[in-house]
C-alpha positions in Angstrom: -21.2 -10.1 -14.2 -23.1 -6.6 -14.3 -21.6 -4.3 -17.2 -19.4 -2.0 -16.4 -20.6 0.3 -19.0 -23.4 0.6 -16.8 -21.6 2.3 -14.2 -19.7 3.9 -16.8 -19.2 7.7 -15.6 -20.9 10.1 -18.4 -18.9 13.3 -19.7 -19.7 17.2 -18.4 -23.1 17.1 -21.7 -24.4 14.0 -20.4 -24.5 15.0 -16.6 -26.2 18.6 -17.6 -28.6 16.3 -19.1 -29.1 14.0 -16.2 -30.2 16.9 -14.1 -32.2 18.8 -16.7 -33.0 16.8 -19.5 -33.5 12.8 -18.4 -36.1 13.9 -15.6 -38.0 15.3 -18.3 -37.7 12.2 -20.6 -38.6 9.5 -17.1 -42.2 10.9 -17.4 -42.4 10.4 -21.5 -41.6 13.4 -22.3 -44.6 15.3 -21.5 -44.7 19.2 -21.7 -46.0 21.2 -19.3 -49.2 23.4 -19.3 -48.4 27.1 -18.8 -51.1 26.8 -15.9 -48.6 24.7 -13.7 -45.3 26.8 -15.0 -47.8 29.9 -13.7 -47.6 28.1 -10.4 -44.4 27.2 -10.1 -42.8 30.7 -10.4 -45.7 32.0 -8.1 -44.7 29.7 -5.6 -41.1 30.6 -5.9 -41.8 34.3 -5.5 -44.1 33.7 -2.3 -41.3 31.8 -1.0 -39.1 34.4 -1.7 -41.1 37.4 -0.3 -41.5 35.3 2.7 -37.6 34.9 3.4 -37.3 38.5 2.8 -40.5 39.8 5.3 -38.8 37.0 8.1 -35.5 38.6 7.7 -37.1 42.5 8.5 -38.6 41.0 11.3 -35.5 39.6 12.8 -33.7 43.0 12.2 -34.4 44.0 15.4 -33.6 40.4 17.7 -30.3 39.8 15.4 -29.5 44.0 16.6 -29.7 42.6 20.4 -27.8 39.7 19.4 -24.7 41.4 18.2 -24.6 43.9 21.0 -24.2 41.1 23.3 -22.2 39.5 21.4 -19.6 42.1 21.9 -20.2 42.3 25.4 -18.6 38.9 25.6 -15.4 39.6 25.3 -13.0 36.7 23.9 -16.2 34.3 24.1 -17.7 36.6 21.6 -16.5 34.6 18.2 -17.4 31.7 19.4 -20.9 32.3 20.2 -21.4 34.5 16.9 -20.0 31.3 15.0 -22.3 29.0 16.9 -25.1 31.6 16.6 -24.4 31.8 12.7 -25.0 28.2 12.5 -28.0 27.8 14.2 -29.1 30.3 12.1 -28.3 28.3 9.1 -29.9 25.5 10.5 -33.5 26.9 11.2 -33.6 28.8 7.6 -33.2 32.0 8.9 -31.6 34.8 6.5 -27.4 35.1 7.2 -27.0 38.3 5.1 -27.8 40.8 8.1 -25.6 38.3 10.5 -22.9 38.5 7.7 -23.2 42.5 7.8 -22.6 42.3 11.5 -19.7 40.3 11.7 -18.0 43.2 9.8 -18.7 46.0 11.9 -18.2 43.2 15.0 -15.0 42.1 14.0 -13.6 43.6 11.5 -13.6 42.5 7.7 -10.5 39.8 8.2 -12.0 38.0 11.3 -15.9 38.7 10.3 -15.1 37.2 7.1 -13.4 33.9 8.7 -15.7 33.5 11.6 -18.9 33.4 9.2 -17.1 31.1 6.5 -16.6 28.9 10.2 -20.2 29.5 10.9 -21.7 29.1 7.3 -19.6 25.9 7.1 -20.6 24.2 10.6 -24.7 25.5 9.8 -24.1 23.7 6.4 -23.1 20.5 7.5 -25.8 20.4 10.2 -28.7 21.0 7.6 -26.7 18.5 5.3 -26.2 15.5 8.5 -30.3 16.3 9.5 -31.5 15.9 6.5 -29.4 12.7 5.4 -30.0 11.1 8.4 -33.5 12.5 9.7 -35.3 12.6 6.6 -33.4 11.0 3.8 -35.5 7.2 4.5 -38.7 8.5 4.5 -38.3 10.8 1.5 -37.1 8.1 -0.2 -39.9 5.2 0.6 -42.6 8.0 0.0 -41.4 8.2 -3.8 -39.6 5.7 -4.8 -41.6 5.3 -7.5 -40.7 8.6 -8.7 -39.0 8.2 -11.7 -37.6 11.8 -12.1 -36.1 11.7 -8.1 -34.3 8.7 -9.3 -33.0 10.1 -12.0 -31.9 13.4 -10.3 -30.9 11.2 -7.4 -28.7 9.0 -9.6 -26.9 12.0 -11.6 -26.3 13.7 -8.0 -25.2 10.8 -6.7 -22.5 10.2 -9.6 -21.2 14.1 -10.5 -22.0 15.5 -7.3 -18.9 17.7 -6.7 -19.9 19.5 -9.9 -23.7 19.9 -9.6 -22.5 21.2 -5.8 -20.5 24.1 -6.6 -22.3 25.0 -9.4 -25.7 25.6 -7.4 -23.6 27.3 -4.7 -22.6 29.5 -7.1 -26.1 30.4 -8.4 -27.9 33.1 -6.7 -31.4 31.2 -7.8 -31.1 28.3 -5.4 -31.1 29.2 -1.8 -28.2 28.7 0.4 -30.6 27.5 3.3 -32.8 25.2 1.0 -29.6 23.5 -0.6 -28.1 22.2 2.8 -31.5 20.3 3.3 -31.8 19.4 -0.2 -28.4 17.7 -0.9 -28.9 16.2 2.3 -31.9 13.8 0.3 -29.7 12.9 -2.6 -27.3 10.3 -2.3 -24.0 12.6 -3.0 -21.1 10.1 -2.7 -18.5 11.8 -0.3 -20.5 11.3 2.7 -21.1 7.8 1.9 -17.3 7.4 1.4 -16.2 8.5 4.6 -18.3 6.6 6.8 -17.2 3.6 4.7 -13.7 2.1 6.2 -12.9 0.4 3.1 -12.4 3.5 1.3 -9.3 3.5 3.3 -6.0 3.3 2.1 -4.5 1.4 4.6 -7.5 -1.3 3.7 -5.6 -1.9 1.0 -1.9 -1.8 2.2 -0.7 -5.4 1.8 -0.4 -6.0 -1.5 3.1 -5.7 -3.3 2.6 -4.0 -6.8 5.5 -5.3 -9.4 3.9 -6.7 -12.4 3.7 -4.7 -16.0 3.0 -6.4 -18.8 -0.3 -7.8 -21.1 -0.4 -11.2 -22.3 -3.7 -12.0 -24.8 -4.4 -14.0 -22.0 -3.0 -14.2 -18.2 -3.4 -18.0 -18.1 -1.7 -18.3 -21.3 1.3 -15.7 -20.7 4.6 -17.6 -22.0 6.7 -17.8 -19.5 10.3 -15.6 -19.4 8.8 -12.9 -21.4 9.3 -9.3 -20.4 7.1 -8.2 -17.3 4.0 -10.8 -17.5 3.7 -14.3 -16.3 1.6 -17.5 -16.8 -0.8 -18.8 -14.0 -0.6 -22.3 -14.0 -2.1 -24.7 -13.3 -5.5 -23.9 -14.2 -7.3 -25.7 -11.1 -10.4 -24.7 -9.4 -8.3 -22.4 -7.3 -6.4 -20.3 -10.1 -9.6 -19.5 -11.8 -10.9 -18.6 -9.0 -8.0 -16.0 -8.8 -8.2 -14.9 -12.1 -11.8 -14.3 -12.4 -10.9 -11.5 -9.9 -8.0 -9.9 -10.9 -8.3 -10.3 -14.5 -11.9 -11.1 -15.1 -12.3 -12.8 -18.6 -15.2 -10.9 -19.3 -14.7 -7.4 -18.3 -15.5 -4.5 -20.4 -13.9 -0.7 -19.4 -16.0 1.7 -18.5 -16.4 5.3 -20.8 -13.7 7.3 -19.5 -14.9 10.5 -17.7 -13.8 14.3 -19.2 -11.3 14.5 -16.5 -9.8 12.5 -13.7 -8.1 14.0 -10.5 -5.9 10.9 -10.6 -5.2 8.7 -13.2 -3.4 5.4 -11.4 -0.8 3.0 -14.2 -0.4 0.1 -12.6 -2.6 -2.4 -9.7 0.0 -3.5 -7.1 0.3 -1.9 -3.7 1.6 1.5 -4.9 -0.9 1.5 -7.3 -4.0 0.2 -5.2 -3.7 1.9 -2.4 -3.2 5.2 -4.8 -6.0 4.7 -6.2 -8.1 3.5 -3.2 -7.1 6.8 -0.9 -8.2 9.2 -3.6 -11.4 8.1 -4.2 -12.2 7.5 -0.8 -11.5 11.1 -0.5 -14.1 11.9 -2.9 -11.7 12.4 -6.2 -12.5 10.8 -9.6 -10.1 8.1 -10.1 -9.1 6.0 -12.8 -7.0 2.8 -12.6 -5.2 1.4 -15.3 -3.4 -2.7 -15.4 -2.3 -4.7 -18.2 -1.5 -7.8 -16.5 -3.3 -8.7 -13.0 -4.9 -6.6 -10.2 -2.6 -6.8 -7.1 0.4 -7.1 -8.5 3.7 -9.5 -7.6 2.7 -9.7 -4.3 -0.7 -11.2 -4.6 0.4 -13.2 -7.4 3.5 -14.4 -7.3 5.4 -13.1 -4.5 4.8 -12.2 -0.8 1.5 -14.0 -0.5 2.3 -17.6 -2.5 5.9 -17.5 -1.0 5.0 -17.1 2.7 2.3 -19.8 1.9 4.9 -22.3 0.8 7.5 -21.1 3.8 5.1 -21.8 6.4 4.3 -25.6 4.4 8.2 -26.1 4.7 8.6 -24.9 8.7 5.8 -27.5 9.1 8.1 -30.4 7.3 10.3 -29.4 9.1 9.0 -29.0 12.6 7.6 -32.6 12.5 10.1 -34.3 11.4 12.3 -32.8 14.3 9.0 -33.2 17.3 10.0 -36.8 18.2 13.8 -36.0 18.6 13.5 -32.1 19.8 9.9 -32.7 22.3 9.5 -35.9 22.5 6.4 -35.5 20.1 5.2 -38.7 17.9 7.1 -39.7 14.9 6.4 -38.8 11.5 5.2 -41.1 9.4 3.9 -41.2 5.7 5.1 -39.9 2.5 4.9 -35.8 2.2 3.0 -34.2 -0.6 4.6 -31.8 -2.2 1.1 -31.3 -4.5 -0.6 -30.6 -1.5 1.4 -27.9 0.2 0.8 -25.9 -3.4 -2.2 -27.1 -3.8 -2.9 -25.0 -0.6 -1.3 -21.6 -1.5 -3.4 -21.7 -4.4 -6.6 -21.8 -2.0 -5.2 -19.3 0.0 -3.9 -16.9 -2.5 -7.7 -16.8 -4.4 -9.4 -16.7 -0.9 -7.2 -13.6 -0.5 -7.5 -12.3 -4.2 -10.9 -10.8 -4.0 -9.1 -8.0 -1.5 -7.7 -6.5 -5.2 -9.8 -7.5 -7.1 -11.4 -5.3 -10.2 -14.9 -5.8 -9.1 -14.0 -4.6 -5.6 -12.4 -1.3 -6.7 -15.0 -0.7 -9.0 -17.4 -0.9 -6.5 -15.5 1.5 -4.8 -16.5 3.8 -7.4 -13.3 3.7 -9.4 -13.1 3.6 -13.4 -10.7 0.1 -13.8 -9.1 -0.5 -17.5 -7.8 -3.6 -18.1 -5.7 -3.0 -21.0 -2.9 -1.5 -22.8 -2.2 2.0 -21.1 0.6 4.6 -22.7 1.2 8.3 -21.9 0.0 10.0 -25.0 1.0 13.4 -23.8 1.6 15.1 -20.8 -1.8 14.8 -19.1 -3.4 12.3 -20.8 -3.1 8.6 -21.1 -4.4 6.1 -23.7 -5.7 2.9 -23.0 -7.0 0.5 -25.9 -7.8 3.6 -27.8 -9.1 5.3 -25.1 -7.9 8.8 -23.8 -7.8 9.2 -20.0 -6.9 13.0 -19.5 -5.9 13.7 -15.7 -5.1 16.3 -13.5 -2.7 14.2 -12.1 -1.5 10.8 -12.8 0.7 8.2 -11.2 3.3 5.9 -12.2 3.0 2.8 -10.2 4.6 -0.2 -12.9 6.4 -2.1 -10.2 9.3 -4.1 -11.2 9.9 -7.7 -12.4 12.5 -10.3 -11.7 16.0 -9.6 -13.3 17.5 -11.8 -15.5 21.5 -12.6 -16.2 22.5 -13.1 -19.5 24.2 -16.4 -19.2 24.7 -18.7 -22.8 22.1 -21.3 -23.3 19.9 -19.9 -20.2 17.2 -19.4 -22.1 17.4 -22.1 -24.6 17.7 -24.3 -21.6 14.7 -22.9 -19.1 14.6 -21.6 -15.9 12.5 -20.3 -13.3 11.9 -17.3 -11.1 9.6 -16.3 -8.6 7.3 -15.7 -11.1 7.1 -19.4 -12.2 8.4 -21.1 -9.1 4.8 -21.1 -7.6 3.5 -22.9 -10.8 5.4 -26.3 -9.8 2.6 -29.3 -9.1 5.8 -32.0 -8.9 9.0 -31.2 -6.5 12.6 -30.9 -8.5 14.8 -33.6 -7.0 17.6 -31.3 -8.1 17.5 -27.4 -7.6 19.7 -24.5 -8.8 19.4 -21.5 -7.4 21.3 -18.4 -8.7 21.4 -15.8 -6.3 21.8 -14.9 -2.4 19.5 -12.4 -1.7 15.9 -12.7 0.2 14.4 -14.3 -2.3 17.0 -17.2 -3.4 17.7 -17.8 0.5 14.0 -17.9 1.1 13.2 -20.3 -1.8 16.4 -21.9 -1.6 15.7 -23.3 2.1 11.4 -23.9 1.4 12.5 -26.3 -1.0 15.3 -28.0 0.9 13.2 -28.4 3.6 10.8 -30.0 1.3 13.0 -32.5 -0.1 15.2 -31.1 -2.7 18.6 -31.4 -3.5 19.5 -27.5 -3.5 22.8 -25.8 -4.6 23.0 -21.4 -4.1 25.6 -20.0 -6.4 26.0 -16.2 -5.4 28.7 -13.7 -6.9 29.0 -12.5 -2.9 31.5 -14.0 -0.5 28.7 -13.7 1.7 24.6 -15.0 2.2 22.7 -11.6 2.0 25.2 -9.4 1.3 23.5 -6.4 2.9 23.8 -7.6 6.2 26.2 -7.8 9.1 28.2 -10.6 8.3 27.6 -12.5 11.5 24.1 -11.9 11.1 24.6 -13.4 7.5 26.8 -16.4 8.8 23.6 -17.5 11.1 21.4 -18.0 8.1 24.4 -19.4 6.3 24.6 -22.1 9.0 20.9 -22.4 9.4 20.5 -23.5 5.4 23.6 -25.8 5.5 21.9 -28.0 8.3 18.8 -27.7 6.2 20.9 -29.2 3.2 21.5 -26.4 1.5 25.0 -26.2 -0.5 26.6 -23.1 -0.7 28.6 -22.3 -3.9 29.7 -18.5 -3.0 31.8 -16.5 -4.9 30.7 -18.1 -8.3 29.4 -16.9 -11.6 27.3 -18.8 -13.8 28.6 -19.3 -17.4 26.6 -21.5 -19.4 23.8 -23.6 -19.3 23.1 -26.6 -21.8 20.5 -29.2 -22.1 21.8 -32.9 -21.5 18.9 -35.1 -22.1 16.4 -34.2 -19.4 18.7 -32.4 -16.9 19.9 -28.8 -17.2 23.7 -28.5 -17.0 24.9 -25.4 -15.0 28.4 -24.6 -15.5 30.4 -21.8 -13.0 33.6 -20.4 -12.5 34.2 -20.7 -9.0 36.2 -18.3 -7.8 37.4 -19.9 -4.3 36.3 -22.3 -2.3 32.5 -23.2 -0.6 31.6 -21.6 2.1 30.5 -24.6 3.8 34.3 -26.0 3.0 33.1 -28.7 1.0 34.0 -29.4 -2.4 31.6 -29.3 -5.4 30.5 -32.1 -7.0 30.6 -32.2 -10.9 33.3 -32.1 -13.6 35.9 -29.9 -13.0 38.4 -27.7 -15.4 40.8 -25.2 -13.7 38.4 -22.8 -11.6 35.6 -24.2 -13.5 32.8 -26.8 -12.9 29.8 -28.2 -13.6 26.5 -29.2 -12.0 23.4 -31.1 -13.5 19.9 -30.0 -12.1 16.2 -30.4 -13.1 15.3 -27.0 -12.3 17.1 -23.4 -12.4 15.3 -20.7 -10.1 17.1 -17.6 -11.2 16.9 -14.8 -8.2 19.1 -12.2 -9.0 17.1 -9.3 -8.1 14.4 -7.0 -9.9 14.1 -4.6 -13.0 11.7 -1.5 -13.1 9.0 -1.6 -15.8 9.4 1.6 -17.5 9.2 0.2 -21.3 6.2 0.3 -23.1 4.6 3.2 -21.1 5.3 6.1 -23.5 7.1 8.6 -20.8 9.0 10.4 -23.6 5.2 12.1 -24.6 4.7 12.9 -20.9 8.0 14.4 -20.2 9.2 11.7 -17.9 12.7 10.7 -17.7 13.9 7.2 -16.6 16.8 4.5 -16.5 17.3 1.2 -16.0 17.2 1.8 -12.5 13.6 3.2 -12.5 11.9 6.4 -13.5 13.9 9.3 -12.0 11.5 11.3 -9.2 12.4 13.9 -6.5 12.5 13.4 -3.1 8.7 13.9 -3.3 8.2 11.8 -5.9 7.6 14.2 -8.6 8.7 13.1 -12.2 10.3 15.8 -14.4 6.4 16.3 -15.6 5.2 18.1 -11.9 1.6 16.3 -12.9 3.1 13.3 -12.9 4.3 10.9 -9.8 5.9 7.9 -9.2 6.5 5.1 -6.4 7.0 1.9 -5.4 9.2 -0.5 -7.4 9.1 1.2 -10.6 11.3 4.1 -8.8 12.1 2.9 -5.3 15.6 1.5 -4.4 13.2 -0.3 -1.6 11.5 -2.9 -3.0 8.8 -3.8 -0.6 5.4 -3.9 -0.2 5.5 -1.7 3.0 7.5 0.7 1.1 5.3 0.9 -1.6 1.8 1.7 0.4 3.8 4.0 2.5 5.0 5.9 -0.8 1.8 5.9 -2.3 0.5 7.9 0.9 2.8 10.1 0.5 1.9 10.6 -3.0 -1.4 11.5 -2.1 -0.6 13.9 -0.2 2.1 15.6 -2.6 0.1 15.6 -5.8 -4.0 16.4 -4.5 -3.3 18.4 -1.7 0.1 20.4 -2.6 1.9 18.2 0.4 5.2 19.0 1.0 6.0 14.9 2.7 9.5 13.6 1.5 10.4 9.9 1.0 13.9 10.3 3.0 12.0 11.3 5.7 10.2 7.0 5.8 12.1 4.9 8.3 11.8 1.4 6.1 12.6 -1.7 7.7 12.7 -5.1 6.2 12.7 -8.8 6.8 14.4 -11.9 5.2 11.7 -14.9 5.6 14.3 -17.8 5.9 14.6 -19.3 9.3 15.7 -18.2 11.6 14.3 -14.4 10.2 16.7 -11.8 10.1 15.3 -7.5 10.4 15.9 -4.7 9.8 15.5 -0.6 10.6 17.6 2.4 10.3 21.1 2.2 9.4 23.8 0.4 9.8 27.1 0.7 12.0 28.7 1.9 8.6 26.3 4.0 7.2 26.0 5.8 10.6 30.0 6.3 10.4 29.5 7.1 6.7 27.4 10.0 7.5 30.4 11.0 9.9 28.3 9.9 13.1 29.7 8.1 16.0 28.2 5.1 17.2 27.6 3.2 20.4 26.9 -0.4 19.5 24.9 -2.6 21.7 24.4 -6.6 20.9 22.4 -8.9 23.3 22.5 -12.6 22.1 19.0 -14.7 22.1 20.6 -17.3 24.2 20.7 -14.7 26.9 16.4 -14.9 26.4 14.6 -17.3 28.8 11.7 -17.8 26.3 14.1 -18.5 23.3 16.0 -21.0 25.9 12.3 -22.6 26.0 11.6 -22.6 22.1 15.0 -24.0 21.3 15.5 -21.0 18.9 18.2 -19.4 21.2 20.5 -19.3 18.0 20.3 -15.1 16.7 20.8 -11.6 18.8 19.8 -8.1 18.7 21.8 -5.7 17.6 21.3 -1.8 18.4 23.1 1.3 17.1 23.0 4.5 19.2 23.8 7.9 18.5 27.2 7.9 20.7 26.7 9.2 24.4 22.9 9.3 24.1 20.2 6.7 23.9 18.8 8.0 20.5 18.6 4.9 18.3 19.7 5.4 14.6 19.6 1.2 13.3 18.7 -1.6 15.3 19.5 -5.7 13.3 17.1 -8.7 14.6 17.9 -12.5 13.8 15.1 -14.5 15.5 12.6 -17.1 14.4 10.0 -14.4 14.4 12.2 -11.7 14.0 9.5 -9.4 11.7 7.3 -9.8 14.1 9.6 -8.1 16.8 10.7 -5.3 15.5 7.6 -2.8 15.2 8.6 -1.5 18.5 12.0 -0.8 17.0 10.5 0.7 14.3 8.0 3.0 16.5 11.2 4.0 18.6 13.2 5.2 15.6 9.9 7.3 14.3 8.7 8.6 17.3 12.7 9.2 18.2 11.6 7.2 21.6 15.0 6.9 23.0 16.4 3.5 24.2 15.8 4.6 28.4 12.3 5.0 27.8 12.1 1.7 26.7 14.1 0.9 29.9 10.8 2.2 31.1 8.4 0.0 29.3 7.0 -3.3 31.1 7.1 -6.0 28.7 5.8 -9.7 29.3 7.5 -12.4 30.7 8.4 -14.9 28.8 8.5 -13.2 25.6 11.8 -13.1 22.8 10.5 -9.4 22.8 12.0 -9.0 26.0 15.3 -9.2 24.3 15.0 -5.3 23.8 14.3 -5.1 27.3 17.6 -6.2 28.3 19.1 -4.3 25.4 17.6 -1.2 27.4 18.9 -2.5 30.6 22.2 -2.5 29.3 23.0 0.8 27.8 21.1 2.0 31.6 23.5 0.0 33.5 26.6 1.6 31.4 25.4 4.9 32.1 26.8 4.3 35.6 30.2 5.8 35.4 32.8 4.8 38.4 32.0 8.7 39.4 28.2 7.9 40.0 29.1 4.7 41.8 31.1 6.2 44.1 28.4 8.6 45.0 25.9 5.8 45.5 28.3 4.1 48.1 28.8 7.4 50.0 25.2 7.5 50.3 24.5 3.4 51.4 27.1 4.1 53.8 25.6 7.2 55.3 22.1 5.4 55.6 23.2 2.3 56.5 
């Protein structure tokens, strides 16, 4: 692996030197005759004579010029600006062109058409020599150690060594345009690269905070960092990118623009934007590049959901389609055996060779505010002009008696099984504990949910709720609701869980186990604990950088600004929406906000979400009562799935759509989905509710036939159909019977 010290950007000395200095030192440090020096400063005086003689002698054309420039009319600015740039382009001197577009224009407009014109003549010297001449320049001395060195110090500080020769008078504006244009200055590069884009890097979900000595060895249950087990082909491969054994951080630069804490989505994409704008970026993880998702959470959970749906399906294609019947034993080893291929294959995406390459200072280490602009990593100082906050959150844990003592999982362990529980707890009936709860069921497993709620999902509609509910009782799931875990103790090799029910099943049923009063008891071999998330706030020294937080996350404005206005924070770490989606949108917004003095709010985002069980339930906007909380009246419209000719094919006719109006209009304000593919659908929701595309122009829309999406067709065709009142109909009879 190449050193990263090698790459290592050098402070403000260092880069003088590069330009000045180390060119000096490539050709061994030779001094030069004053014969040659003679020459040099003869040559620059011709040159300059020269510029001044060619700009008398266009005195008189640049005279005609102007006096039909005015003759023009409205047309006039725009061929002075074009003019001005051409100008640029063939060397020719801008002062007397600059002189007339005062007495042209005036000195407000002269002054902004010729910044225009400057600008435009700039960029085409810049794009003719990168692109006409920058090659051959650099095969005909490639061998030329001094143009490599100036060419690599350009190439690395070229913001500063820019505006520091604009502001010169030695250097010639003309000369400069074609002269950068040879050197490999980074910006252009980064623009015509696409994966300097943030949205390249907007899938990852960015949770984890916390440094073990080594990820592979991380003990599991302790505070904000995880093991990676087991240690196969597959999760090396993973951690050789996103905490390579082997790396060594670079020597942090004087300065950064940004200075990112934390490598999950809020903190990648962060990170990833900036510099592909051209800032100097540092990023900063203690733990592993891409964060919960990558890790251990969207991408190793959807892997095992989709190995369970396939269980699943076969064992149902001889009975449901007549398909063959299944035969041989399932391998539970196999199906995570799998993810683990698929979640390394994916892993290079975040990876701390990628970003680096992406010119981005990585430190993988220990990082703590030291004061309000700086940050400390191993020793190190990072001082920013603005820094981000982007810590994530990690999974919450109840403190129940002998829990600990006794062992447990959550989702960042679950995904370390090689051998399937025959027996599975799982505390908690939120996405993640239905998700898991029914991937394992489906797999085998005994499973039991306990949740405090009287309901699955307790966000949700309730009927939308009671689908899943069904959906995991057929699967095998039993549901303990309204129950509260109270102990846990070891009993040989099985982990006793006792809870104090506090009414029946949901299913009806009775549980199973010893019973006292309203209390019971249920032996498993494994405990998947999955009652929600916790911000990672400790440990990062936000006291020193004047940044408040609680234990619901550090405290931001609705623009994400800390109490410290140099310091911002998103995603998990202080989001009440804990999603990946959310996160790479709030880190967008952060860019704009702290480099570019944005005004974007986060309760401006429409954020929906999705519950991976099946059938999938979605989300968008509000809900019928927080539209009514907010004091606005509500037209409801449902339309059932088994109304949908395609779902009536798939056998997956079981879930409806559910849309919330703004009453007497067609403006949507929340929209529920329960489908099998029920994420999938809902973009065009979510477009609608941005966009505030009304429901009668999706009326409008043409959508495929047989699709489930045609569900929001007929959801259209509805609320069209209502808007015929008994007044219009009778109108439209007295018109059939006049043309009959």
């Amino acid at each position: 692996m190449p050193d990263p010290a090698a790459t290592a950007r050098p402070d403000s000395t260092a880069t003088a030197g590069a330009v000045a200095g180390t060119a000096g030192n490539a050709t061994g440090g030779r001094r030069r005759s004053p014969l040659r020096l003679a020459l040099y400063i003869g040559a620059a005086l011709v040159a300059v004579a020269a510029l001044l003689l060619g700009g008398r002698s266009l005195v008189g054309p640049l005279q005609h010029f102007a006096a039909r420039v005015q003759d023009l009319g409205i047309w006039g600015p725009v061929v002075f600006i074009l003019g001005y740039a051409l100008a640029t382009v063939a060397f020719a001197p801008g002062s007397v062109l600059t002189l007339a577009a005062g007495a042209l224009f005036g000195l407000v407009y002269g002054t902004a058409y010729t910044l225009v014109g400057a600008t435009l003549g700039a960029t085409l010297a810049f794009l003719v020599a990168r692109y006409g001449a920058r090659d051959l320049v650099e095969r005909r001395i490639a061998g030329n150690q001094r143009f490599q060195a100036i060419d690599r110090a350009v190439g690395r500080e070229g913001f500063k060594i820019v505006a520091l020769l604009r502001l010169s008078p030695v250097f010639p504006f003309n000369l400069l345009n074609y002269a950068l244009g040879l050197t490999r200055v980074r910006s252009p590069r980064r623009w015509r690269s696409p994966r300097s884009s943030p949205g390249w890097q907007a899938r990852r979900c960015g949770r984890s905070w916390g440094r073990p000595p080594m990820p592979e060895r991380a003990a599991a249950g302790s505070p904000g960092f995880f093991a990676v087990e087991p240690l196969d082909e597959h999760n090396r491969a993973l951690l050789a990118n996103v905490h390579p054994a082997g790396w060594v951080n670079p020597a942090p630069a004087p300065r950064y623009h940004l200075v990112v804490v934390g490598a999950g989505t809020a903190g990648l994409v962060s990170a990833a934007g900036a510099a592909g704008l051209g800032a100097r970026v540092a990023l900063v993880e203690r733990h592993l590049m891409g964060g919960d998702c990558l890790n251990v959470g969207c991408v190793p959970s959807k892997g095992v959901i989709r190995a369970a749906r396939a269980w699943h399906e076969a064992r149902q294609a001889a009975g449901r389609f007549g398909g063959p019947a299944v035969a041989g034993a399932p391998s539970f080893g196999a199906a995570m055996e799998r993810m683990r291929r698929l979640r390394a294959g994916i892993s290079p995406h975040d990876s701390a060779e990628r970003f680096r390459s992406l010119g981005i200072d990585v430190f993988l280490g220990e990082g703590r505010f030291v004061g309000p602009d700086a940050v400390e990593v191993d020793g190190r100082r990072l001082r920013f002009r603005r820094a981000v906050i982007a810590t994530g959150a990690r999974a919450g844990v109840p403190a129940v008696p002998g829990l600990a003592e006794a062992g447990f999982r959550t989702n960042e362990t679950i995904f370390n099984l090689t051998d399937l529980p025959r027996r599975l707890a799982v505390v908690g009936c939120g996405p993640i504990g239905c998700e898991l709860a029914q991937t394992f069921a489906r797999f085998g497993s005994e499973v039991t949910m306990f949740g405090r709620a009287a309901q699955l999902l307790p966000r949700e509609d309730a009927d939308a709720a009671a689908v899943v509910a069904a959906a995991l009782a057929r699967d095998g799931v039993r549901l303990e609701l309204g129950t509260v875990p109270r102990a846990v103790r070891l009993q040989g090799a099985e982990k006793v869980l006792e809870f104090e029910r506090g009414g029946a099943a949901s299913d009806g049923s009775a549980s199973s186990g010893a019973k006292a009063g309203n209390r019971a008891a249920l032996a498993v071999d494994e405990i998947l604990i999955a009652t929600g998330r916790r911000p990672n706030v400790e440990g990062l020294g936000l006291e020193a950088a004047g940044v408040r937080a609680s234990a619901r996350g550090v405290e931001v404005d609705d623009r994400l600004r800390t109490g410290n206005p140099r310091i911002f924070a998103c995603g998990d770490v202080a989001s009440r929406f804990q999603f990946t989606h959310v996160a790479d949108a709030q880190a967008r917004l952060v860019l704009q906000n702290a480099l570019f003095f944005g005004r974007a709010r986060a309760s401006a985002l429409t954020v929906p979400w999705c519950t991976y069980t099946s059938p999938e339930i979605a989300h968008v906007g509000l809900y019928e009562r927080d539209a009514r909380a907010r004091g606005l009246e509500v037209d409801t419209l449902t339309v059932p799935l088994a109304d949908n000719d395609r779902a009536i094919l798939d056998g997956e006719e079981e879930g409806f759509l559910r849309v919330h109006l703004r009453r007497g209009s067609d403006t949507i304000l929340g929209a529920t989905l329960v489908a099998e593919h029920a994420g999938d659908m809902l973009g065009e929701l979510c477009l609608a509710i941005t966009q505030r595309i009304g429901l009668g122009s999706i009326a409008s829309v043409i959508h495929p036939y047989p699709t489930q999406g045609e569900v929001l067709k007929k959801a259209a065709d509805t609320w069209r159909r209502g808007k015929l009142t008994p007044t219009a109909r009778k109108l439209f009879g007295g018109w059939f019977r006049l043309f009959r």
